[in-house]
Every structure is written in C-alpha cells, then in structure tokens.
N, CA and C atoms of all chains as a GROMACS GRO file, in nm:
protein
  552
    1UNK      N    1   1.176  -0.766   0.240
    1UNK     CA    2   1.154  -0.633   0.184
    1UNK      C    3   1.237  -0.608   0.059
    2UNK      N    4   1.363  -0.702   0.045
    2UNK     CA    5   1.415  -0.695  -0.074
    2UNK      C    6   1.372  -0.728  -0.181
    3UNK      N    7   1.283  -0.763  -0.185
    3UNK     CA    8   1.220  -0.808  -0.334
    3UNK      C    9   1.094  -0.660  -0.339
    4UNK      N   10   1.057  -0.662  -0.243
    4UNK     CA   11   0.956  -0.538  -0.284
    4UNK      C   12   1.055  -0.414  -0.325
    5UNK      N   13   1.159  -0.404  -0.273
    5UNK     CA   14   1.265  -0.238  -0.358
    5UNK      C   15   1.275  -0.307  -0.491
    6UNK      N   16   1.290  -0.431  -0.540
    6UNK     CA   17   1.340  -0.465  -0.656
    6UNK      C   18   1.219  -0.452  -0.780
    7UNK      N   19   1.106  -0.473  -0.724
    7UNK     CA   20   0.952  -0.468  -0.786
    7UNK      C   21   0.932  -0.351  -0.770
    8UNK      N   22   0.971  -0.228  -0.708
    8UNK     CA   23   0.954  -0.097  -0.773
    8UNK      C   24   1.029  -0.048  -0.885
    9UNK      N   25   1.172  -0.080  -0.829
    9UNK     CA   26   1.269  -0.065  -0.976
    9UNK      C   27   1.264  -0.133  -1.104
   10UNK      N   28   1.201  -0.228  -1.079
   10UNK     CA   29   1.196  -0.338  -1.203
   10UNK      C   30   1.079  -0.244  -1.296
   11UNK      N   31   0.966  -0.193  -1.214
   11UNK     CA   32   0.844  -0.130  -1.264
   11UNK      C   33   0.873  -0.026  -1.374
   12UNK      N   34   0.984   0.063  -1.291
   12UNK     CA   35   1.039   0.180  -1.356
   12UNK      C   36   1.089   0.107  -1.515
   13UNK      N   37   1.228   0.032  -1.466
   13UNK     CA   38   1.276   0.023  -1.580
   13UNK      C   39   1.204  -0.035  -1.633
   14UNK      N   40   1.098  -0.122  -1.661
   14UNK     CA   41   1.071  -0.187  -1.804
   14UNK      C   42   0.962  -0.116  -1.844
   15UNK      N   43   0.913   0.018  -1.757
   15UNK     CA   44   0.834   0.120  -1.829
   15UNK      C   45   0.894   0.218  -1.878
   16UNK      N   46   1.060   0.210  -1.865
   16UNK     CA   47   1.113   0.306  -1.919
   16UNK      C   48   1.140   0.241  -2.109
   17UNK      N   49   1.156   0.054  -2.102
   17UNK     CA   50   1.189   0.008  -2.220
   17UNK      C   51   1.311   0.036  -2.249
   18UNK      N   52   1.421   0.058  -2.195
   18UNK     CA   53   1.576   0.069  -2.228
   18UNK      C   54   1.590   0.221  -2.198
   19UNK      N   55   1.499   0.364  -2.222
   19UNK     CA   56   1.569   0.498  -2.270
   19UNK      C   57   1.566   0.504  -2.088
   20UNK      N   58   1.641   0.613  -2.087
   20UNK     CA   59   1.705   0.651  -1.917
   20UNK      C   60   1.569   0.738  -1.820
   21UNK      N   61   1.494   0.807  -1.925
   21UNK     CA   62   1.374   0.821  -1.868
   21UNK      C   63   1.227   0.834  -1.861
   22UNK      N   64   1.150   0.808  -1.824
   22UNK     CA   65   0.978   0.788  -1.894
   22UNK      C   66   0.906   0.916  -1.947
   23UNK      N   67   0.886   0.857  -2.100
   23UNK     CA   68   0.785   1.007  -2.087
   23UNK      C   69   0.647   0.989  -2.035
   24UNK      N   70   0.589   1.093  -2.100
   24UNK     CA   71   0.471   1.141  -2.035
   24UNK      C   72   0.375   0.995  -2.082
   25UNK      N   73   0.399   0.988  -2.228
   25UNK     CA   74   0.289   0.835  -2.168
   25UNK      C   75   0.300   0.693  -2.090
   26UNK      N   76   0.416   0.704  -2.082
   26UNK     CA   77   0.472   0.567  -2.028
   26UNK      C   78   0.443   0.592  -1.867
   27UNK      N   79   0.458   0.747  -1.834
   27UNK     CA   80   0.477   0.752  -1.702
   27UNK      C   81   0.267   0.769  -1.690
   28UNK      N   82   0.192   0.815  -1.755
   28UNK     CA   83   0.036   0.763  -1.750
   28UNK      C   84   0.024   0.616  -1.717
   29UNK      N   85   0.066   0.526  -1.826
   29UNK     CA   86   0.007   0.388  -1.814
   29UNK      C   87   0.075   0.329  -1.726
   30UNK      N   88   0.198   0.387  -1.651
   30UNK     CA   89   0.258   0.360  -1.546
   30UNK      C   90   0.168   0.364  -1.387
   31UNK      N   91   0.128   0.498  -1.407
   31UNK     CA   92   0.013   0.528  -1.281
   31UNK      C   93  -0.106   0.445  -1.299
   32UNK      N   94  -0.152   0.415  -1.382
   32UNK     CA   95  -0.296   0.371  -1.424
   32UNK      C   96  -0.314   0.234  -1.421
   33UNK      N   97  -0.207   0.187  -1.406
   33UNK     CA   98  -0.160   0.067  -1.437
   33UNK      C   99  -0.121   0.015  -1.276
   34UNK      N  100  -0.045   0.073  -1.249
   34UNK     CA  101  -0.001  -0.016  -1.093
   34UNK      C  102  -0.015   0.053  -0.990
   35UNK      N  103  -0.075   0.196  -0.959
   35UNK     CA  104  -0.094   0.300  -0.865
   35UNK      C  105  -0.243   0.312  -0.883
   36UNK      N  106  -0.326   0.253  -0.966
   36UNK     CA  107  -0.515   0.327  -0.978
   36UNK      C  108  -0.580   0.268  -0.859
   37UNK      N  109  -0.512   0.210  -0.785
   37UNK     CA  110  -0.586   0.180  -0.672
   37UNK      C  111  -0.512   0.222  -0.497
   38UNK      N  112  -0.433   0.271  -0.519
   38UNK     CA  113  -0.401   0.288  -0.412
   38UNK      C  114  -0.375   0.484  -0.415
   39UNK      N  115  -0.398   0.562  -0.542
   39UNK     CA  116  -0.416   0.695  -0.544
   39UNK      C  117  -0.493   0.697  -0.624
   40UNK      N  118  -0.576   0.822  -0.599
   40UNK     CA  119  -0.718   0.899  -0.651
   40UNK      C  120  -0.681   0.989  -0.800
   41UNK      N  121  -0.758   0.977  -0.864
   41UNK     CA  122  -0.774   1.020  -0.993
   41UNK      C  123  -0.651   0.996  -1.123
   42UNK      N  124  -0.631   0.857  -1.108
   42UNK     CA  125  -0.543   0.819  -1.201
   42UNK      C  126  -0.611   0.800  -1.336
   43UNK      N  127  -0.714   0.823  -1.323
   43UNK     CA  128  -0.849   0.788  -1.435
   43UNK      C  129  -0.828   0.909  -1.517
   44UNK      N  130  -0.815   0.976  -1.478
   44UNK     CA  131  -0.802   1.114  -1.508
   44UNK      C  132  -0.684   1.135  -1.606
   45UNK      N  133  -0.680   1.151  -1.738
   45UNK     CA  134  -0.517   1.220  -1.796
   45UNK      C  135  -0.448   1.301  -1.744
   46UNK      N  136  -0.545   1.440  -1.718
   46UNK     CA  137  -0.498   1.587  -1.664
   46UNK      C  138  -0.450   1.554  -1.526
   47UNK      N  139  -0.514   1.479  -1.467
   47UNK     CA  140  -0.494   1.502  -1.308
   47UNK      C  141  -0.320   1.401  -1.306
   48UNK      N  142  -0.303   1.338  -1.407
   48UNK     CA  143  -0.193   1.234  -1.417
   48UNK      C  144  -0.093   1.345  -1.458
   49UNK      N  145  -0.110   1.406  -1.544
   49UNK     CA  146  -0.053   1.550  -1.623
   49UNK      C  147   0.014   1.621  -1.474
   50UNK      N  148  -0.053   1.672  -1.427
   50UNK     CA  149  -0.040   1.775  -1.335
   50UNK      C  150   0.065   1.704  -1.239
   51UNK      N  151  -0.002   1.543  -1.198
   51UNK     CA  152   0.109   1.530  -1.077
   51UNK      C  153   0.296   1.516  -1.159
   52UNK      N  154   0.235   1.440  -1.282
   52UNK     CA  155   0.406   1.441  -1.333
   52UNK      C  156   0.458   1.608  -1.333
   53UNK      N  157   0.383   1.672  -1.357
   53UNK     CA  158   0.471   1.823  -1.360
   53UNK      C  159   0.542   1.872  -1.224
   54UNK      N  160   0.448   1.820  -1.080
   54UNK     CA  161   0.450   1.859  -1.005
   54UNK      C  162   0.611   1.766  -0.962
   55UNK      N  163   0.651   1.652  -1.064
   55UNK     CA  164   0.711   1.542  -0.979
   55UNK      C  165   0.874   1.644  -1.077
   56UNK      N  166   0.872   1.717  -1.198
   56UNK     CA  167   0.939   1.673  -1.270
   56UNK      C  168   1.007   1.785  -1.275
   57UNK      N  169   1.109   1.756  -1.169
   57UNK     CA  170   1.188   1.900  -1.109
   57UNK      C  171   1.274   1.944  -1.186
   58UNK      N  172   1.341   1.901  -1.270
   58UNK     CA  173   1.417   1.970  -1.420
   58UNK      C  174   1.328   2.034  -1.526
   59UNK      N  175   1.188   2.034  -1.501
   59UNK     CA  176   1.112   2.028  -1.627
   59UNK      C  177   1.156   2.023  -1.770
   60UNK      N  178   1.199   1.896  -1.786
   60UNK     CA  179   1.225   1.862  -1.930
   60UNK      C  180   1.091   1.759  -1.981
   61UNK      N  181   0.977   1.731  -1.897
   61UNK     CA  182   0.881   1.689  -1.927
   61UNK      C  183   0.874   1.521  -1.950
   62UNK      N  184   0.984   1.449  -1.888
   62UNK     CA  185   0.980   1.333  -1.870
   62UNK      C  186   1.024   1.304  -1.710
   63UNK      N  187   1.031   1.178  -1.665
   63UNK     CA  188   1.008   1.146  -1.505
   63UNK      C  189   1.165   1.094  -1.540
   64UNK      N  190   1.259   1.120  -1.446
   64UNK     CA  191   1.361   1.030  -1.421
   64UNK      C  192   1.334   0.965  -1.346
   65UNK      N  193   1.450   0.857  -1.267
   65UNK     CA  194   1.447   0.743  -1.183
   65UNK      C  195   1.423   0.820  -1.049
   66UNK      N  196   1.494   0.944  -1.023
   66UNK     CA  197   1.475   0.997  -0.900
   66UNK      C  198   1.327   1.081  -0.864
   67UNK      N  199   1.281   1.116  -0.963
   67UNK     CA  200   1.141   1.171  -0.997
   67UNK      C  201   1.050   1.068  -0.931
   68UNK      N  202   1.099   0.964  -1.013
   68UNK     CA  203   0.990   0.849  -0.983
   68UNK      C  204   0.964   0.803  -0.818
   69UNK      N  205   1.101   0.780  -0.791
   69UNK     CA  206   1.128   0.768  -0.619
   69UNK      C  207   1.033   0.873  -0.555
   70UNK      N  208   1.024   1.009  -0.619
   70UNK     CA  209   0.965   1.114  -0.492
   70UNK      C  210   0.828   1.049  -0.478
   71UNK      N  211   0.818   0.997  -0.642
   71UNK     CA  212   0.621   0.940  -0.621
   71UNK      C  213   0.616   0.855  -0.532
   72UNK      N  214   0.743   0.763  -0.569
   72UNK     CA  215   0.691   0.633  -0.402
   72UNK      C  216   0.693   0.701  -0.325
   73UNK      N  217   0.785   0.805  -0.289
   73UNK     CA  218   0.765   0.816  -0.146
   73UNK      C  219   0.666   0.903  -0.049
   74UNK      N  220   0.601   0.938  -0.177
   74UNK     CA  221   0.439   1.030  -0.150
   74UNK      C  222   0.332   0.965  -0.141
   75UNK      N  223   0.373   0.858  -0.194
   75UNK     CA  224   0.232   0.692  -0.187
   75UNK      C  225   0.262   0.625  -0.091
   76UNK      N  226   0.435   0.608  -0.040
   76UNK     CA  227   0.443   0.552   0.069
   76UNK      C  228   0.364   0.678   0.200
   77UNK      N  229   0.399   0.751   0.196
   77UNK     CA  230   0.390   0.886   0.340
   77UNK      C  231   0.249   0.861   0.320
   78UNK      N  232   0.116   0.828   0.260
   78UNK     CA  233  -0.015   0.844   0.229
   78UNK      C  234  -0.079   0.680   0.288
   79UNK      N  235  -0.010   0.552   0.224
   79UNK     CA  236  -0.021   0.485   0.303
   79UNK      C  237   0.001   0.480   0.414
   80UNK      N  238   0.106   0.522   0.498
   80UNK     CA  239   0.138   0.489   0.620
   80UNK      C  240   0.018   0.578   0.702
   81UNK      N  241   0.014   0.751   0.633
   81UNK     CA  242  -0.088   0.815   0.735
   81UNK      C  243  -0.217   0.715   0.702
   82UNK      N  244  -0.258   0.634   0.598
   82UNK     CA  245  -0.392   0.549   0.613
   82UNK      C  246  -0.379   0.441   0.734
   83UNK      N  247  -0.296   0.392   0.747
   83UNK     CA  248  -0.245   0.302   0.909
   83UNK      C  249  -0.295   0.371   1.010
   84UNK      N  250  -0.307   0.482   1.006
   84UNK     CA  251  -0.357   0.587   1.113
   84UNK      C  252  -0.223   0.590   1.242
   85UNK      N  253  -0.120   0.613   1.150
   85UNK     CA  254   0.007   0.620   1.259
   85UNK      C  255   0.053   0.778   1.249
   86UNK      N  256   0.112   0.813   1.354
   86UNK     CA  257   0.141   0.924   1.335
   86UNK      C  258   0.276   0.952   1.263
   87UNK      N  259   0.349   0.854   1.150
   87UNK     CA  260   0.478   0.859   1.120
   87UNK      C  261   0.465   0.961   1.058
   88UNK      N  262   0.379   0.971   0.941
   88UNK     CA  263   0.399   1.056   0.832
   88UNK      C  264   0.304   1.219   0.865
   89UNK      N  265   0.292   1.215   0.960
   89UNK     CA  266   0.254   1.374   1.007
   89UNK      C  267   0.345   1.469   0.911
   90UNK      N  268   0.320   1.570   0.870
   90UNK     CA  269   0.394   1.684   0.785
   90UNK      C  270   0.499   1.662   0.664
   91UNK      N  271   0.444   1.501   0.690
   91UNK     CA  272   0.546   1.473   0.465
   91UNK      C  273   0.606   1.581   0.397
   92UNK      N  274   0.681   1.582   0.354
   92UNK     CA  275   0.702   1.677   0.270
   92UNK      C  276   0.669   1.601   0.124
   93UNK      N  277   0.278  -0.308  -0.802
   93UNK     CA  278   0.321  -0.260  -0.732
   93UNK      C  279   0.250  -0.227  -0.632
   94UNK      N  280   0.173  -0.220  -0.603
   94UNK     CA  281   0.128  -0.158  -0.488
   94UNK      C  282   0.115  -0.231  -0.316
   95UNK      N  283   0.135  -0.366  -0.376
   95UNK     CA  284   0.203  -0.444  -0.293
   95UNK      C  285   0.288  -0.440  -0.221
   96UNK      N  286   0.433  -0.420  -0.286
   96UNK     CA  287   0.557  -0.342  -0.303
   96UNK      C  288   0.542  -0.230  -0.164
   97UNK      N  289   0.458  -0.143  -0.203
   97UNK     CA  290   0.532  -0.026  -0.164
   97UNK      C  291   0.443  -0.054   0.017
   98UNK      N  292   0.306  -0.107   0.039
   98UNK     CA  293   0.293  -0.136   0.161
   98UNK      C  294   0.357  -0.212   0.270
   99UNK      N  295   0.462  -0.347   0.160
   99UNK     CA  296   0.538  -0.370   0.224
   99UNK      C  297   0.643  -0.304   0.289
  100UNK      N  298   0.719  -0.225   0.207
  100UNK     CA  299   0.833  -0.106   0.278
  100UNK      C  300   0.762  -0.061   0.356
  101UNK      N  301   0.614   0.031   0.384
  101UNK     CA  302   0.556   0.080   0.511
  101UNK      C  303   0.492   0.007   0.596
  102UNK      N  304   0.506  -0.131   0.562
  102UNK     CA  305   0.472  -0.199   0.706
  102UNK      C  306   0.569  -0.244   0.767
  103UNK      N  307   0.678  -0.263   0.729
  103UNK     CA  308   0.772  -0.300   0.786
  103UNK      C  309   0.861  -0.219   0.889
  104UNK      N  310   0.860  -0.097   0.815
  104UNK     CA  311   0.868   0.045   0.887
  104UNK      C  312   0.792   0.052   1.021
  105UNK      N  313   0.620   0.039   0.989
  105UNK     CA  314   0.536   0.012   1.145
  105UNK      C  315   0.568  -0.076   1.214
  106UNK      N  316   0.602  -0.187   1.173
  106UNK     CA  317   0.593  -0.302   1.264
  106UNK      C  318   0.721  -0.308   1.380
  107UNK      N  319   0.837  -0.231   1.277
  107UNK     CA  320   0.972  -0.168   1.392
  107UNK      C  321   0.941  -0.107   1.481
  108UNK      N  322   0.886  -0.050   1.410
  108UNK     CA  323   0.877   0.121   1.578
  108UNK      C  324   0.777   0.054   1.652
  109UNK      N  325   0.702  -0.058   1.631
  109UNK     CA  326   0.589  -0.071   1.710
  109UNK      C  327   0.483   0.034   1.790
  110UNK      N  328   0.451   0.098   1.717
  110UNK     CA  329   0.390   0.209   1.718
  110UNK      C  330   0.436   0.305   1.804
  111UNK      N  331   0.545   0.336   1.804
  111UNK     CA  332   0.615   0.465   1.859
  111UNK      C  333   0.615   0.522   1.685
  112UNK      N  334   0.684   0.673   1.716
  112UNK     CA  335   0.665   0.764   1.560
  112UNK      C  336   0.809   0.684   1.520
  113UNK      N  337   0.895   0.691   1.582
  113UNK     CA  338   1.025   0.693   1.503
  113UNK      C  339   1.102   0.541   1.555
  114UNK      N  340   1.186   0.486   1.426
  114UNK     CA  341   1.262   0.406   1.450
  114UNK      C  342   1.415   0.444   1.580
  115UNK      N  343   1.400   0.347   1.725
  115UNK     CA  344   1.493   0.356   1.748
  115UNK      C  345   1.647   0.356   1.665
  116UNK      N  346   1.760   0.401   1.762
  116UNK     CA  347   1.852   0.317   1.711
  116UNK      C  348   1.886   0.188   1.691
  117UNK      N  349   1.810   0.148   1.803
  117UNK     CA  350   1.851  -0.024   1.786
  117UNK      C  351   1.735  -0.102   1.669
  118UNK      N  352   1.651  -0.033   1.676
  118UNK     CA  353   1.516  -0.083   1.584
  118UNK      C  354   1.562  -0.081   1.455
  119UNK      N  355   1.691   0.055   1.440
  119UNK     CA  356   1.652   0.058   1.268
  119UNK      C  357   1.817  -0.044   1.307
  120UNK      N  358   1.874  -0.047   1.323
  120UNK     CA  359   1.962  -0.144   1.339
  120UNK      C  360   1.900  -0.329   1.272
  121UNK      N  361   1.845  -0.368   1.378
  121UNK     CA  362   1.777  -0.468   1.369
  121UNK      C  363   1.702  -0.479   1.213
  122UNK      N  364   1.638  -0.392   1.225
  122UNK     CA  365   1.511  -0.356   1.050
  122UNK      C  366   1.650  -0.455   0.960
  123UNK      N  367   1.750  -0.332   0.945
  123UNK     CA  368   1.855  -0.293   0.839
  123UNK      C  369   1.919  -0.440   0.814
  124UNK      N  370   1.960  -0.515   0.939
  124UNK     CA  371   2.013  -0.650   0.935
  124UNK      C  372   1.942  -0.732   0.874
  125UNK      N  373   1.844  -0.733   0.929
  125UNK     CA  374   1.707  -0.845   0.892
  125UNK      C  375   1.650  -0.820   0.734
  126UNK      N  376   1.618  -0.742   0.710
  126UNK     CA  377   1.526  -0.655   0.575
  126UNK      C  378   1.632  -0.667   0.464
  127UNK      N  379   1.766  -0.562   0.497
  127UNK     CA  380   1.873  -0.526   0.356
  127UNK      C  381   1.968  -0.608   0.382
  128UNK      N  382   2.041  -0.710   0.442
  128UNK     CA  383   2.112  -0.748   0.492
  128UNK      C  384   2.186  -0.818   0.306
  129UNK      N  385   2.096  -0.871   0.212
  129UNK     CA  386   2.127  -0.930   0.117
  129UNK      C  387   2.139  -0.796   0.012
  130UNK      N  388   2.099  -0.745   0.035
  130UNK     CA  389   2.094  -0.587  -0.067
  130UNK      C  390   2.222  -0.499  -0.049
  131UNK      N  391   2.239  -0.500   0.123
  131UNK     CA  392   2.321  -0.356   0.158
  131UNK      C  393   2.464  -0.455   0.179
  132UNK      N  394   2.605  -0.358   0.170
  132UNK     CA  395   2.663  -0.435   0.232
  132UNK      C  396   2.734  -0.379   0.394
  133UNK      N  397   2.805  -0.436   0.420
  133UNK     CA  398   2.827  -0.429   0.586
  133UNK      C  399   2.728  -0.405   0.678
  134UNK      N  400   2.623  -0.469   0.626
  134UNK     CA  401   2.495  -0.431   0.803
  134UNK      C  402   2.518  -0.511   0.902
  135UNK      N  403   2.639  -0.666   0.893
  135UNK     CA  404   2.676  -0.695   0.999
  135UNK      C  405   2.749  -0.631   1.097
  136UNK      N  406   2.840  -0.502   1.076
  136UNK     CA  407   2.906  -0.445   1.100
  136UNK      C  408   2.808  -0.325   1.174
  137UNK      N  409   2.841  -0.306   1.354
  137UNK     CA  410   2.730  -0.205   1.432
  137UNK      C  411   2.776  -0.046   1.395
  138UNK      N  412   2.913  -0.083   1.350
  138UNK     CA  413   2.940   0.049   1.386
  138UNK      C  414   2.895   0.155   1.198
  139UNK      N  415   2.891   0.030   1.100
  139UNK     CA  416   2.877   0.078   0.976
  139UNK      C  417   2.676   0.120   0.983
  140UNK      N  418   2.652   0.040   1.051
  140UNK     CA  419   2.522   0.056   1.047
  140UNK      C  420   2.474   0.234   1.124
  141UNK      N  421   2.519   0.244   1.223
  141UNK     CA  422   2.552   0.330   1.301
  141UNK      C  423   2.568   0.490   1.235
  142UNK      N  424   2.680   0.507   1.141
  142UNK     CA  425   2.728   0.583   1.073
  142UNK      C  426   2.591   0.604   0.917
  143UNK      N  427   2.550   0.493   0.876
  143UNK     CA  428   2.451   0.496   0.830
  143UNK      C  429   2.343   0.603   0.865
  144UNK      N  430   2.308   0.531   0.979
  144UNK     CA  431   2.224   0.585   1.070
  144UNK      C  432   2.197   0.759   1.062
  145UNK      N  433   2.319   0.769   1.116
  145UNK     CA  434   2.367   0.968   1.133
  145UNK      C  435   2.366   1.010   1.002
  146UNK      N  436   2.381   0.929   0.901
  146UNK     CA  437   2.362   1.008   0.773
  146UNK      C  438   2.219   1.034   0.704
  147UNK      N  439   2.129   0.928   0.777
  147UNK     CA  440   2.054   1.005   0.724
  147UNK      C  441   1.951   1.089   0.824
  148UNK      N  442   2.003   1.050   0.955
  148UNK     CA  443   1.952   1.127   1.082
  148UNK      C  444   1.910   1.314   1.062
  149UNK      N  445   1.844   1.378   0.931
  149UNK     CA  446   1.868   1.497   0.898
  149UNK      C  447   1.839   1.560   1.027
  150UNK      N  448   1.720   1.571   1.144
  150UNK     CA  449   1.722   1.659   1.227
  150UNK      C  450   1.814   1.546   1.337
  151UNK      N  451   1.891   1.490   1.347
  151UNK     CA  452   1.987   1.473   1.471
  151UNK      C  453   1.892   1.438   1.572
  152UNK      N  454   1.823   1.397   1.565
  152UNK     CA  455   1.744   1.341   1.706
  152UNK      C  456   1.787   1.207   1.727
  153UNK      N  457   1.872   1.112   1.704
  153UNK     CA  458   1.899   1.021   1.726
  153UNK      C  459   1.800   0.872   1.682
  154UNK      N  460   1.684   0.930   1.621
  154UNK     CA  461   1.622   0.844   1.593
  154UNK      C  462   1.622   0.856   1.454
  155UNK      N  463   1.504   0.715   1.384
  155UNK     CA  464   1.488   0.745   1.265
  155UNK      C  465   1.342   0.784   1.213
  156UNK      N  466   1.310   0.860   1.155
  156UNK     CA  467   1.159   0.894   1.129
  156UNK      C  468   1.138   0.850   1.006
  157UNK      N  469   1.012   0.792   0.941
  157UNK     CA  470   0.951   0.780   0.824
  157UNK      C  471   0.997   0.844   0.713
  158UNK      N  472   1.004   0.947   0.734
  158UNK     CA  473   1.094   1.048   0.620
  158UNK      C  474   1.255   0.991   0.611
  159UNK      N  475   1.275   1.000   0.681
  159UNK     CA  476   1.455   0.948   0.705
  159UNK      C  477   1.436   0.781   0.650
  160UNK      N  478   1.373   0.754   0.713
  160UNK     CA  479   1.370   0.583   0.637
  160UNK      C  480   1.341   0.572   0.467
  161UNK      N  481   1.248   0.680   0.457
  161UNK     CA  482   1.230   0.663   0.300
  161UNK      C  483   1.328   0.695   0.248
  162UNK      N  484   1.414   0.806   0.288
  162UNK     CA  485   1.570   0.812   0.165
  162UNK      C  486   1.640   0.688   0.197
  163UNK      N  487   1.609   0.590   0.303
  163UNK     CA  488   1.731   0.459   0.303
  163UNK      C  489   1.660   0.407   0.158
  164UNK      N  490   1.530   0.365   0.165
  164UNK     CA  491   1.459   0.277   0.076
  164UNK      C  492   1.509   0.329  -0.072
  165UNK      N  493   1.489   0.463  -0.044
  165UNK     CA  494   1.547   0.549  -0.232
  165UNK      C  495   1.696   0.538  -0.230
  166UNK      N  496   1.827   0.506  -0.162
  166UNK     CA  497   1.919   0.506  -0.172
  166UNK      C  498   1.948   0.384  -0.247
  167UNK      N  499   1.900   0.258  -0.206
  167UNK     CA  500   1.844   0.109  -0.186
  167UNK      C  501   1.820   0.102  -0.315
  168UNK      N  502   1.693   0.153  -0.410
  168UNK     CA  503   1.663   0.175  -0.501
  168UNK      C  504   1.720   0.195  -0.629
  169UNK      N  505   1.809   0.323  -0.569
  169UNK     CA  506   1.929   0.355  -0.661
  169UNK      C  507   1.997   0.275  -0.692
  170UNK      N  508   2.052   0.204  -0.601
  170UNK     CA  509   2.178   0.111  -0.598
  170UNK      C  510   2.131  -0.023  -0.699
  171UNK      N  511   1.992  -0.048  -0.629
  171UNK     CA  512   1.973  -0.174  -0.729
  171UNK      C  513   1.920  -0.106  -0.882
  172UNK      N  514   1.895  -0.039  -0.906
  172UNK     CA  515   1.878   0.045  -1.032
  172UNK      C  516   1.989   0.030  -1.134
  173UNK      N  517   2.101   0.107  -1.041
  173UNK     CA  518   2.228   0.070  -1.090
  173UNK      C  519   2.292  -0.025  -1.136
  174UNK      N  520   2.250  -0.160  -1.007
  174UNK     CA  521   2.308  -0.304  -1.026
  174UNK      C  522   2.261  -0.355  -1.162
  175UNK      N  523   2.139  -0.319  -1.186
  175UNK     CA  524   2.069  -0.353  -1.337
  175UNK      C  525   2.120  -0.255  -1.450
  176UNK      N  526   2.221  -0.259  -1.459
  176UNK     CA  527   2.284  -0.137  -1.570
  176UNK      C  528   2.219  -0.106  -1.606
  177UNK      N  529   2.113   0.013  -1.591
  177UNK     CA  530   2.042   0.112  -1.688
  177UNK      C  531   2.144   0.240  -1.636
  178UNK      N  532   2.088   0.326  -1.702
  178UNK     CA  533   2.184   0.481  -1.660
  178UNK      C  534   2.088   0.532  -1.534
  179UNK      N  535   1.966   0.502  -1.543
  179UNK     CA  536   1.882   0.612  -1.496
  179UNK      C  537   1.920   0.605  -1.351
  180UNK      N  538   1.989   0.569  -1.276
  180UNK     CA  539   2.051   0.614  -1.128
  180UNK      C  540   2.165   0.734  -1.164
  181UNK      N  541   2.228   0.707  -1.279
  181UNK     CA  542   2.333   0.837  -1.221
  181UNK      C  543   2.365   0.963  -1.201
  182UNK      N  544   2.415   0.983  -1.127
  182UNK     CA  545   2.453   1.125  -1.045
  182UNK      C  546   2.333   1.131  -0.911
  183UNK      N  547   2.257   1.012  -0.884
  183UNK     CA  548   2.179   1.007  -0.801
  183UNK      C  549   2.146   1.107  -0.676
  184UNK      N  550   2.060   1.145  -0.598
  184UNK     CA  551   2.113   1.209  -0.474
  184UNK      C  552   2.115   1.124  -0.365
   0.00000   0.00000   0.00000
C-alpha cells in the first residue's frame, strides 16, 4: 500500500510543477486526467469548477496539498460505498 | 491514479473482513504489514495503540473508514514532506 500513498503524492506534486499549490488548471487536467474514470462529470469544466470551490476551504482559488487529500478521500468513501460495504455510510 | 486509491480501500475491506470497522487488532496488523516501511515504530504495540486512540474520534475502540482515511492523509503528509516540497506545512 506504500507505493499507492506515494502515487497519490507524487500525482499532486508534479501537477503542482515545483509552486506549493495547484491552480485551477492544473487542478482540471489533474481530474481529467487520472480521476475521469472513476468520478462523473470530469468532462465537464464547470462541474470541475464547482467541485474545486467546494474543495477549496481558504478560497484563495487554488487546491493545496490538504485540499487535495479531502478529494481522495471523497473518491476513496465513493469507492468503498461501490464495494457495496457498509464502511462509508454517512461520509462526510 | 486511480489504481492507487482502490488499493488504500481494498485493503481497508479486506481487514475488517466485512465487518464496518477495523478491529483493534486488525488495524494493528493492517499498520505493521501495509506502513511498516513508511511509518515509524509500528513494531512497537503499545505505539501503535496510542496511534490508534488518536485517531479513534468517536472512542468506540474501533477503527472506521473515516478514521482510517486521516491515517492514509497523515501518511501522505509525511511523505509529501519527505519529498521537500512546502505543500505539507502546517498540515492538519
């Protein structure tokens, strides 16, 4: 499992390209790019728009590293309820 | 990525063996086996333990999906960090 935490972080940073956090297009071709198949409407700009706002709790309009984490862990809680387990009942 | 991130939630299922929540001894075991090269002291029961209660937010003695995902984002951080970029600091 250690290489899969390292292949999320690795994702971040080299879509960040050195600056500390992604903007808005990096964090698009970020979704579109390694998330268009496992979440719905990455096709979409706006709908990509909306979830970064929803992710980007300082609103300074870019994703930090911890931003980014909440997304895994809303793709993780979505996979697991697709397992049809009851872990992720009431996600936040 | 998307690889990545089913691995962290299957690994998660395959512990609890379909109960909702990681025992204590389950996430014990996970933590040794899984982070053992990532984290340090998971040989240690009683560090693991203390782990445990920290991120135990409702105190039920177990670990739930939610509680496991802040180990994975803690995890994250850390190796974030290990790769000197900034974007871990002041982490939560």
């Amino acid at each position: 499992m250690e290489g899969a935490i390292k292949t999320v972080v690795m994702q971040f940073l080299s879509a960040t390209r050195g600056k500390e956090n992604l903007s808005s297009k990096s964090f698009q071709k970020l979704v579109q790019s390694q998330l268009g198949n496992i979440m719905s409407d990455t096709d979409s700009s706006s709908a990509v728009k909306d979830m970064m706002k929803g992710l980007d709790d300082n609103q300074d309009g870019k994703v930090s590293f911890q931003e980014y984490m909440t997304l895994i862990g809303y793709v993780a809680n979505s996979v697991c309820e697709q397992k049809g387990q009851p872990n992720a009942a009431g996600g936040q």
